[in-house]
N, C-alpha and C positions, 0 to 999 in steps of 0.2 A: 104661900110657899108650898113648894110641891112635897107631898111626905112620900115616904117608901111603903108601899103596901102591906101589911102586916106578916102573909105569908112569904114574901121576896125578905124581907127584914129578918125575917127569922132564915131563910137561906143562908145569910149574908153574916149571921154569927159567927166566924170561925175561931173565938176563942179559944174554947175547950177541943178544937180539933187538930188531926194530927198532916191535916191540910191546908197549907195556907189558903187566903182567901184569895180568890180569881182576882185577874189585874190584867188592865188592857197590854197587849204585848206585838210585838211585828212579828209580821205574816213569816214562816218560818220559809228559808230561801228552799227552793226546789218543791215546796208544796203544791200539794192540788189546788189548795186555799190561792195559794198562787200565781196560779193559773190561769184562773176566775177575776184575778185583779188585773192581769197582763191582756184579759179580755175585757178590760173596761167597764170590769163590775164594781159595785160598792162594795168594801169588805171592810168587817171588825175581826179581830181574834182577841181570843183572851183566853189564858191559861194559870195552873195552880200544881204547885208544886207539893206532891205526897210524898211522905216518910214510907210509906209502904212500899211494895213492890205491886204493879198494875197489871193487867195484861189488855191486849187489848179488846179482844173478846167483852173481858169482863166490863169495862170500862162502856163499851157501844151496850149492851145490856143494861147497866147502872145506870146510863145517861138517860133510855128510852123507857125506864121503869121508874124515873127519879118522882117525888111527890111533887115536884114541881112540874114536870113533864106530861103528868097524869092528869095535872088541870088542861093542861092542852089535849091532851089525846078526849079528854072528855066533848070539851067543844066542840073539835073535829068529829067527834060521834053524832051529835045534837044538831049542829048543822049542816053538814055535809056529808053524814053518815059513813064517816069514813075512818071511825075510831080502831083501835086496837089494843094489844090485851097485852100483859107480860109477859107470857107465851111467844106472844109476835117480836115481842124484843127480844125474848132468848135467841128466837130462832134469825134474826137478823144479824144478832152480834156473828152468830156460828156460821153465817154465809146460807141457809138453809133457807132463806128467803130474800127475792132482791126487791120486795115492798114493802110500807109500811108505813099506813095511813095513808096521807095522801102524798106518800115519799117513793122517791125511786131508788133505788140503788144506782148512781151514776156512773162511778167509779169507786174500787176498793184494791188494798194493799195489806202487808199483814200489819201494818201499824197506823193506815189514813179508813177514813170511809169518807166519799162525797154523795151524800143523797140531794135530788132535786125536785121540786115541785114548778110549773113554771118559770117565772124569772127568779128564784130564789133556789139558794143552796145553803145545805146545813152542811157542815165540815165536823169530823172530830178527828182527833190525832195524838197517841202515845211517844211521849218523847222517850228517849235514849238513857238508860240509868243516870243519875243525878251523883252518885255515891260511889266512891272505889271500890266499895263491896258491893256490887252491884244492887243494893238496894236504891229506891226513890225515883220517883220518875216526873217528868213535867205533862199535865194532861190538858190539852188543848181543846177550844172548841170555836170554832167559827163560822159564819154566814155568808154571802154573796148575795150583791143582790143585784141582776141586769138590766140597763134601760130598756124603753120599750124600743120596739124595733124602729119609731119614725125619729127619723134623724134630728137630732137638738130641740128634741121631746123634756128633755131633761128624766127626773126618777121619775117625778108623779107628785101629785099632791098627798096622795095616801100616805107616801113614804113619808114625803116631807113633816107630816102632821106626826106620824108615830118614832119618828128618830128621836127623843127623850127619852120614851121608854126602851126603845131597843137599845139604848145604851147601857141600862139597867139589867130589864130582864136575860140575856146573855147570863150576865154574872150570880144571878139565882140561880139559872136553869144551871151553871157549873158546879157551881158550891151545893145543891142538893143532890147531882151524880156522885162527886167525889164521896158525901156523906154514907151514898147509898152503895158503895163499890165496897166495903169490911163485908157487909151482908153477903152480897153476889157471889164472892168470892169465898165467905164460909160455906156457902151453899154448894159451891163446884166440890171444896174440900172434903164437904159432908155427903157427900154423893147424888144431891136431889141433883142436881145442873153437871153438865161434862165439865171436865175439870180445863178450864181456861183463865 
């Protein structure tokens, strides 16, 4: 039986949190996520709904600093050499840089980011207050993933072999942003980080 990795497991506690836990959800209509699907890409979203109030600054920061996110940026350092630091997520969430790692900035709005790396896109996106007092918000985060260019190529075997886990890791990599966005967002209040 396949178990849940110790560190995604512990993602994935949202008991004591004031975030529900991630849960697959549809592509939200007019997205860039959207887009990507209307172009005959693969795509998952999955989102979680916070009592708090988000921005989304803070939010692309929180995701790209998350402890979960950190084991990847490592990787990417180790093999590819193409790691990056918390600094570099500040300075992404603030628009102040359109890379990161081996990401592009693709497209961006004041509430989506779509970064790319060849056939693959990382999506994030701040939904709309949740609450009549404009508290709470829903925070999204999704992938894309393109065939290759020869026709009725299908994904690939790579893909095919690793879709278990991406159907997992998604929802760590959410539930340890959201975790990590009280911090982010103390920090903008307390003056280290511009207040977003």
């Amino acid at each position: 039986m396949l178990r849940t990795p110790a560190p995604l497991k512990g993602a994935l506690d949202c008991a004591n949190s004031v975030v529900a836990c991630p849960t697959t959800c549809e592509v939200p209509t007019g997205s860039m996520l959207e887009r990507c699907r209307a172009a005959k890409a693969y795509v998952d979203c999955y989102k979680a709904s916070c009592e708090r109030p988000a921005s989304f600054a803070g939010f692309v920061e929180a995701f790209y600093s998350s402890p979960i996110f950190k084991l990847e940026r490592g990787i990417l350092g180790l093999v590819l050499s193409k790691g990056a630091s918390d600094e570099d997520a500040r300075a992404l969430a603030e628009n102040r840089n359109q890379r990161f790692a081996i990401w592009k900035v693709e497209e961006r709005n004041e509430t989506e980011i779509l970064l790319s790396t060849g056939r693959t896109r990382s999506w994030l996106m701040v939904g709309p207050p949740t609450e009549p007092n404009g508290l709470g918000v829903t925070l999204f985060f999704g992938s894309a993933v393109f065939p290759p260019s020869r026709s009725g190529s299908g994904m690939g075997l790579p893909f095919n072999a690793l879709l278990g886990f991406h159907k997992l890791y998604p929802k760590a990599l959410l539930a340890s942003a959201v975790s990590r966005l009280p911090d982010i967002q103390a920090q903008a209040r307390a003056g280290t980080g511009d207040p977003h």
